[in-house]
N, C-alpha and C positions, 0 to 999 in steps of 0.2 A: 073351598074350591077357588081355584084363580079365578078372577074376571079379565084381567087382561094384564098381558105386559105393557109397561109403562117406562119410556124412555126419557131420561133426563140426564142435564150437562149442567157443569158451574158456568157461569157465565162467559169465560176464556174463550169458549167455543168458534163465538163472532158470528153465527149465523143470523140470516137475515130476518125480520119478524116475517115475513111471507113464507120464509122455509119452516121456521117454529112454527106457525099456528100449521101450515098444509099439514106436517108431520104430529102435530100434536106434541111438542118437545115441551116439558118443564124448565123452566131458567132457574137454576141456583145460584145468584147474585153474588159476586165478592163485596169486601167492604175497599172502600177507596179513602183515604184520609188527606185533606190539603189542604192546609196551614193548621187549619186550630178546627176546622168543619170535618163533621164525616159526613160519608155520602153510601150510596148503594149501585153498586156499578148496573147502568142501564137503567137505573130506575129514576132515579133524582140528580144523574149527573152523564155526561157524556164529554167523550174527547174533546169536541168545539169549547167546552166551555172550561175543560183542562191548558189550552192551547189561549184562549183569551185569558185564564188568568196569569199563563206563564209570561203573558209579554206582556202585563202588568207589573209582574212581581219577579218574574224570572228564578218561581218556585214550582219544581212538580210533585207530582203527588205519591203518598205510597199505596199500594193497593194489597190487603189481610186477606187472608185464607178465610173460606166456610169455616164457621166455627164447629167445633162437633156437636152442641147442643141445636144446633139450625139444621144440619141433619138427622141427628135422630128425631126431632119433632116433624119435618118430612117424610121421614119412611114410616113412623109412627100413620101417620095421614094416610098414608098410600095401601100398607100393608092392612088397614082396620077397615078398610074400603074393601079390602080384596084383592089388591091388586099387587102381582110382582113388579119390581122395580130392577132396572138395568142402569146405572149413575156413571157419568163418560167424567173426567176428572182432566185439569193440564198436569203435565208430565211431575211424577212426585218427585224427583229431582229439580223442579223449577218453585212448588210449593210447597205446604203442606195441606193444602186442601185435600188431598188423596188418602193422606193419613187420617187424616178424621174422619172424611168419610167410612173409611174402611174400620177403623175402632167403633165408628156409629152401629155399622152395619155389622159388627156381629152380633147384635143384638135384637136379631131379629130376621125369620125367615126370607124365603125369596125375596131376596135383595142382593144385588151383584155393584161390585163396583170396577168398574175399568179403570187401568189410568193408560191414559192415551200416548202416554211415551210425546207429546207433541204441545204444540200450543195452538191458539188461534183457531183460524179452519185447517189444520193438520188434524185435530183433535174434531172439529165439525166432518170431517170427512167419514168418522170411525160413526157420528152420531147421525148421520143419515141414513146411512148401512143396515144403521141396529132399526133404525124408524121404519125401513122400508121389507126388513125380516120381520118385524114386529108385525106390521102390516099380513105377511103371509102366514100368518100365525104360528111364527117359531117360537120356543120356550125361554125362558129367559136364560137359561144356564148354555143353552147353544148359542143364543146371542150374544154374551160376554165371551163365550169361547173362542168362535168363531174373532168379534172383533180383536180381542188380546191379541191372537193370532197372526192379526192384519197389520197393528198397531205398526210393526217394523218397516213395514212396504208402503206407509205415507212419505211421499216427499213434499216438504216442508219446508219455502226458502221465502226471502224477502231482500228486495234492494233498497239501499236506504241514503237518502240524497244528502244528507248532515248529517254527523257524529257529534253534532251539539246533545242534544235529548241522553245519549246512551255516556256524554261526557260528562254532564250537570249530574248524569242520576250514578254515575264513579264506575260506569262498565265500559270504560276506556279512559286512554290518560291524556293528557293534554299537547303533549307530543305527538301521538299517533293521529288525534284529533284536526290538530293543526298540521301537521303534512296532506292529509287525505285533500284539507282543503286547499293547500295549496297546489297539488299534484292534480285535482281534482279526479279522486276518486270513489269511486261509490259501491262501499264494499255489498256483498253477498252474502248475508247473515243463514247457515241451515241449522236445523233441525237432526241430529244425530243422536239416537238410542236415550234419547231424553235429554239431550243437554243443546244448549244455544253454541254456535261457533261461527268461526266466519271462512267465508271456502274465497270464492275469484274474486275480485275487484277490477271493477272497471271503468277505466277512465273518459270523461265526456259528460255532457250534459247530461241530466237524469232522464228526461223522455228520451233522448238520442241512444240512451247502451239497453234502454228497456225490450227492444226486437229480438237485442243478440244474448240478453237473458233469458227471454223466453224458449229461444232456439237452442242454446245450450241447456238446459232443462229439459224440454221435451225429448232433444233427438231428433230423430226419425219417429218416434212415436211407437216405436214396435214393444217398447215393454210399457206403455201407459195405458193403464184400464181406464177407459174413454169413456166413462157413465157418468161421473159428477167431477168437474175441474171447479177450483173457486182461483177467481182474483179478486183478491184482498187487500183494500186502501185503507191508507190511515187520514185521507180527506187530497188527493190527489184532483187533478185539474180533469176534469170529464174528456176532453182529447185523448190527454195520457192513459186515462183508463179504457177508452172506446179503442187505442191503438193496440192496446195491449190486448185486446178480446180478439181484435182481429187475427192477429198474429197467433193466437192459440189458435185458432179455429181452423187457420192454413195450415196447421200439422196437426192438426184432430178433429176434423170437422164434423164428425159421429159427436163428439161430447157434449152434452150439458152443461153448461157454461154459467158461472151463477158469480155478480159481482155483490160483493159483500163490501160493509166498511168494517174497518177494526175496530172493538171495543177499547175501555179507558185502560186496560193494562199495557195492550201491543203500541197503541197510542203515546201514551205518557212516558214510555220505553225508547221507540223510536222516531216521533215526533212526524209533522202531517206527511212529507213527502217520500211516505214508504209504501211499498206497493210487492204483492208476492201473486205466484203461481202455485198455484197448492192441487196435488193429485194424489192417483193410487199405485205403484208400479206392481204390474205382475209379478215382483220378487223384493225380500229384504234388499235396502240398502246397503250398497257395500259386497252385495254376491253379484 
């Protein structure tokens, strides 16, 4: 007999430790590698100290997949307790932690794996959901259902003040890197059907085009499901993040509003002055 559903995410997720312990979330940790150290992402290492070593050495770091043998000794755990297990995954086109997990998990009853089609809190958005079904005591196969289902209808963006970070790590060229800076432009990185891309660009100071980001995002707000919005920093200056709450809040003032910082992957990726609006739209992107 089940004892309960049990909701867990690899570490990507970025949710806050207050949201994890309130919800009871499990953290499945990635591995992080910089220079010649490995590390555990969240646990022995964190962005700050990604960011101090890079403007020492002006090296960043790579960050591994769950291994499949750290999953199935997980669901081994979970499943011998009694418990079903629901596993929220980033998008298996960005790693392969998805795949492992999912090769772990066949081996072994109630055990479901999502992949969140997202990163960051795109993916924390699908893991709250399941925490708060879980909560009303849904099964675990309707809660993977249900969120797969959703997974489409996260919107998922980030503005990013340097294309240094995304230039060093070879996800842009030096060219493009070097106009943005000159033009001073500050692209719009989304979230589409599991893959990273870049949509508007906008030029101006980075707290200065953050309003008319958020305003372009929301709308009117008439297809935003207003129950949990996150803004998500990667170590952004507290004004710029208090202005940007605001600004959500004038075209959704019903929402939950929850500031999170980004873990070592979104971090090490885009480097400190990146900052998103992350929600639920009432329909697939794109329709």
């Amino acid at each position: 007999m089940i004892q309960k559903t049990v909701i867990a995410a690899d570490s990507t997720c970025d949710l806050s430790p207050e949201l994890i312990e309130a919800y009871g979330i499990h953290i499945i940790p990635l591995g992080v590698t910089l220079g010649e150290a490995q590390y555990t992402d969240g646990v022995d290492i964190d962005p700050d100290f990604i960011y101090a070593h890079y403007e020492k050495t002006g090296e960043l770091p790579k960050t591994s997949a769950v291994n499949l043998v750290d999953f199935e000794d997980y669901f081994a755990r979970e499943t011998a307790a009694g418990n079903a297990v629901v596993l929220f995954t980033i998008s298996s086109d960005m790693s392969s932690t998805c795949n492992n997990a999912r090769l772990a998990a066949e081996g072994f009853e109630n055990v479901y794996v999502v992949d969140t089609r997202n990163l960051s809190t795109g993916g924390g958005l699908l893991v709250v959901t399941a925490a708060e079904m879980a909560a009303e005591g849904r099964s675990a196969a309707e809660i993977a259902e249900t969120c797969t289902a959703l997974a489409p209808c996260v919107d998922a963006s980030f503005i990013i003040d340097s294309l240094e970070f995304l230039h060093k790590g070879g996800r842009c060229s030096a060219l493009a890197a070097f106009g943005a800076n000159m033009l001073s432009l500050k692209p719009c990185i989304l979230v589409k059907e599991g893959k990273m891309g870049v949509g508007k660009k906008y030029r101006g100071k980075f707290g200065a085009v953050l309003p008319k980001y958020v305003s372009d995002r929301l709308g009117d707000a008439s297809d935003v499901v207003g129950g949990h919005i996150f803004v998500t920093h990667a170590g952004c200056e507290p004004a710029i993040i208090d202005a940007c709450v605001e600004a959500v809040k004038a075209i959704v003032p019903e929402a939950k509003i929850h500031i999170t910082r980004a873990g070592c992957t979104i971090s090490s990726h885009c480097g400190r002055n990146t900052l998103g609006v992350l929600f639920i739209r009432t329909h697939p992107l794109g329709e």
